[in-house]
N, C-alpha and C positions, 0 to 999 in steps of 0.2 A: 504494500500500500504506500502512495507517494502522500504526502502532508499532508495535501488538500482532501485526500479522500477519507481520511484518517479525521479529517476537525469539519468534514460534513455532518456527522450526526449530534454535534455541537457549536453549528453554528451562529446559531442563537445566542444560547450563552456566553461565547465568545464574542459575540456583538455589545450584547449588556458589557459583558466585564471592560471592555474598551474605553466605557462612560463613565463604570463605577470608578476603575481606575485613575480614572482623570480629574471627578469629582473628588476622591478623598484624599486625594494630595493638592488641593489647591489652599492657596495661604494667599493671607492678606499682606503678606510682606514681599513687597514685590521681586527683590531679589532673587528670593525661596520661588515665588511661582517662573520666573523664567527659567529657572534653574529645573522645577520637576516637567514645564513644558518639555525640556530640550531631554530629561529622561523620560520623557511617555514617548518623544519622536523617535528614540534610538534606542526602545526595548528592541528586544529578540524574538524570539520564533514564538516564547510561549508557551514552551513544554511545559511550562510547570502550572500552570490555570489547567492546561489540557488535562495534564494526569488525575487535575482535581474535580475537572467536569465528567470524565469518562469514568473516572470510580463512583462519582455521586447518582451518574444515570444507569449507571450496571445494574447499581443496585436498590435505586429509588427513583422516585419525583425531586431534581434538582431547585431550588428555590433561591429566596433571597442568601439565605444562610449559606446554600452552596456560593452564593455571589461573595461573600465579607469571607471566607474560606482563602477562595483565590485569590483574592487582594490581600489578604496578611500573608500568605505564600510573598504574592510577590513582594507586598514592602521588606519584608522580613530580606530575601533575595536580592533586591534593588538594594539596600543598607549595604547587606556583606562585598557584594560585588564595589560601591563605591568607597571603603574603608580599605577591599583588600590593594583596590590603586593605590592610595596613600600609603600602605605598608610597604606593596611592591616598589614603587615611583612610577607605575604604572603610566604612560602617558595617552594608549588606548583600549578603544573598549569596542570590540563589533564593530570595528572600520572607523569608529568614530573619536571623534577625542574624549579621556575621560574627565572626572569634572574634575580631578587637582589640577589635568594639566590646565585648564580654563578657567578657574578661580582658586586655585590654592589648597594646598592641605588645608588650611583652617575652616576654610567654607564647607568643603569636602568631608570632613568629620564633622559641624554639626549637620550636613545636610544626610547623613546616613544617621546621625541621631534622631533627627526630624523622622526621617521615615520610621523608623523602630518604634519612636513614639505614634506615630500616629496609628500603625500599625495594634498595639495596645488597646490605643483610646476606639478604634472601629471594634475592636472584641468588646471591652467593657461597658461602652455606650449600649450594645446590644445584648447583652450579659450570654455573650457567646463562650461562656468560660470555657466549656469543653476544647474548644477551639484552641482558645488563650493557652491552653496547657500543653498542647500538643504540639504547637508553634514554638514557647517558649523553650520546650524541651528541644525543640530541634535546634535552636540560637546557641544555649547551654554548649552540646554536641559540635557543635560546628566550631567554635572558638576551644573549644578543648583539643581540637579536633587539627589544628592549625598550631595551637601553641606544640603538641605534641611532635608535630611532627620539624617544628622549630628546633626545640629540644634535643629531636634524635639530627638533626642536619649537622650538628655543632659535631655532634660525636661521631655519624656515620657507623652505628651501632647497631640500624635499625633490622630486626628480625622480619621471617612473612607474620607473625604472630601479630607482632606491632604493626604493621603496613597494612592488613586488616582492621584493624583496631581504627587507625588512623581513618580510612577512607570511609569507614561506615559513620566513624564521625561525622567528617569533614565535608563528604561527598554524599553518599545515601541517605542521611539524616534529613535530610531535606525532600526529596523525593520519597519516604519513606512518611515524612510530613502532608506531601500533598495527597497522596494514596490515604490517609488514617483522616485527615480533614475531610477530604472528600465524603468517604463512608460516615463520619459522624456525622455532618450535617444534612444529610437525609435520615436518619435517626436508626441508623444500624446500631445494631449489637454490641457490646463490648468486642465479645470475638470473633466478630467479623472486622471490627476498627483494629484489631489487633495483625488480627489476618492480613488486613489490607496495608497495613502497616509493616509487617514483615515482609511481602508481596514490594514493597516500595523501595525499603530497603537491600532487597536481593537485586533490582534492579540499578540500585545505583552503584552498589559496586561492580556491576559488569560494567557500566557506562564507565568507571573510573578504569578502569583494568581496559577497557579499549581505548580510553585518554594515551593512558602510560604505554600502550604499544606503540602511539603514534610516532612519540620519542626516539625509536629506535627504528622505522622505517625511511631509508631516503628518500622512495620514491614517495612518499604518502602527501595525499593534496587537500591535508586538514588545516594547511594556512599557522599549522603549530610547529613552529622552527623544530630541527631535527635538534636533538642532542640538549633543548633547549631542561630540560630535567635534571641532565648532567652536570652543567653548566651554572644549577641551583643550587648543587647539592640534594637532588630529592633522593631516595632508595625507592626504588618502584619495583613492583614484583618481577619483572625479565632478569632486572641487573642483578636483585635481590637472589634471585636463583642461580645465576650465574657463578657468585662469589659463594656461596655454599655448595659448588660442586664442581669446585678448584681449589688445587694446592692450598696449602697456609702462605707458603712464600706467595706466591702469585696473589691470595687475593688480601695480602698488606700492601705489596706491590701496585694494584688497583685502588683501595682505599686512597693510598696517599699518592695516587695519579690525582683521583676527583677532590681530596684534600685540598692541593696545592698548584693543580693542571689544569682543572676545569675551563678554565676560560680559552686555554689554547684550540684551537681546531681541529690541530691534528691530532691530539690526545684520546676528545670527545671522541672523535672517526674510530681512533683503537676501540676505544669501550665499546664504542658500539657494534664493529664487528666480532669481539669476543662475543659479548653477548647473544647476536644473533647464531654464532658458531656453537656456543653451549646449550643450546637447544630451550634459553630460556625463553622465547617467545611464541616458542610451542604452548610451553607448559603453563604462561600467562593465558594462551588461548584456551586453554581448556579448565583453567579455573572462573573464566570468564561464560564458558558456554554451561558450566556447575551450576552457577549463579541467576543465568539467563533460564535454565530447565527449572531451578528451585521456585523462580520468581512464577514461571506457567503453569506449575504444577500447583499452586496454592490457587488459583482460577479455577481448574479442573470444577470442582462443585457448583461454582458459580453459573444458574440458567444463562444460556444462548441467547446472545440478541448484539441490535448492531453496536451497542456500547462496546459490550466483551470484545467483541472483534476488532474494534478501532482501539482499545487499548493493548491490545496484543501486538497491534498492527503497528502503536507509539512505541512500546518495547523495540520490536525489530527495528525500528527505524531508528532508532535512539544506540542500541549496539553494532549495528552493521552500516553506520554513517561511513562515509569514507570523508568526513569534512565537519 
């Protein structure tokens, strides 16, 4: 299924959301409103409303609540991504510029505060708490989730145990959010928000785990610089398997290549043919396709209809991206 045909059985909603979106970040400061206009121009594609309109009509009548669901998905999402500029020095975002480089870190941090807040004030205005908990829990996650893996960069220590740990924070926590929001506000079951919640989470670490393969393809046309991983210092599952099935010489050898090499060209290029040579991009692929089978098989029970099948249809499309 190509997008379009994937966000036809939620077109709708995704119209609403378009408005809701735009209404609950508007401020009377006018700096603040030019500033979330130029972020409603240069969102993205919208996976993440999607994951929350397709689990809400799978398994119910979508409503307003499914509406304030999506939009704390995204302010919560819109926050992270304009802080993690400021972390990185990030100067783009989606082709576009991001807001430090345009107003400054200082703008740029309260303007991801602004969103977090308002994000709140839309749950507790509507005493959406259900909601509020499940979003908040995913914030918690995500920032643990980054620092940890800060943490392990400094040492280069990091295990598959940790680098699990890590991405279900940092990356699935989120999708894992709009899958469990979804299903609560059409008024599912504990264990079906849980379900659907686990369901969210199997899906994001494949999405991460096809991230981290990009890394290490040259030819690959994700517009994600090759090597660019290495060059952070991140441990990601290929490299990560690599260095635990080589030598001890060899992989201090490599350590203290990405220690104190990274930045060279040539270096990165070694690592990265090691790695594709130790057959760790196999064996990323297929912790990735674990993940992807885990994620389907928690649907299996789920009745048939064109929901189920455009969310299946967001999965594939979301793991087997070439971009």
């Amino acid at each position: 299924m190509d997008i379009n045909q994937i966000k036809k059985p939620i077109n709708t909603e995704l119209e609403a959301f378009e408005k809701t979106f735009k209404e609950v970040v508007k401020s009377n400061v006018s700096l603040l409103d030019i500033i979330m206009r130029y972020i409603v121009k240069s969102k993205g594609k919208q996976m993440r409303p999607m994951f929350v309109f397709l689990t809400a009509k799978m398994m119910g009548q979508a409503n307003e609540s499914t509406q304030r669901a999506a939009a704390l998905i995204e302010l919560l999402h819109t926050a992270t991504l304009v802080h993690d500029d400021v972390v990185d020095d990030s100067n783009r975002r989606r082709g576009f510029f991001s807001i430090n480089a345009l107003w400054k870190n200082k703008i740029a941090v309260l303007v991801g505060d602004f969103l977090l807040s308002k994000g709140m004030l839309l749950a507790l205005e509507n005493k959406d708490f259900d909601l509020l908990e499940i979003v908040s829990h995913a914030t918690k996650q995500m920032s643990e989730g980054e620092l940890l893996q800060i943490e392990k960069a400094r040492r280069l220590d990091i295990t598959e145990d940790v680098y699990f740990e890590v991405i279900k924070k940092k990356t699935a926590s989120l999708i894992a959010s709009c899958c469990a929001a979804g299903a609560a506000s059409v008024g599912a079951s504990a264990d079906d928000v849980q379900r659907m919640h686990d369901f969210g989470e199997h899906v994001g670490v494949a999405f991460q785990i096809r991230d981290d393969l990009f890394d290490f393809q040259f030819n690959n046309k994700s517009g994600k610089p090759v090597g660019g991983d290495i060059k952070e210092k991140k441990m990601t599952l290929p490299l990560i398997y690599m260095l635990n099935n080589t030598s001890f010489a060899e992989r201090k050898k490599t350590i203290l290549k990405i220690k104190f090499q990274s930045s060279k060209s040539k270096t990165v290029e070694e690592i990265i043919k090691q790695v594709n040579a130790s057959g760790g991009m196999e064996y990323a692929e297929q912790k990735m396709q674990y993940h992807l089978d885990a994620a389907l098989a928690l649907l299996e029970n789920q009745k048939d209809n064109e929901y189920k099948k455009a969310l299946v249809g967001l999965v594939n499309y979301a793991i087997n991206r070439k971009k």
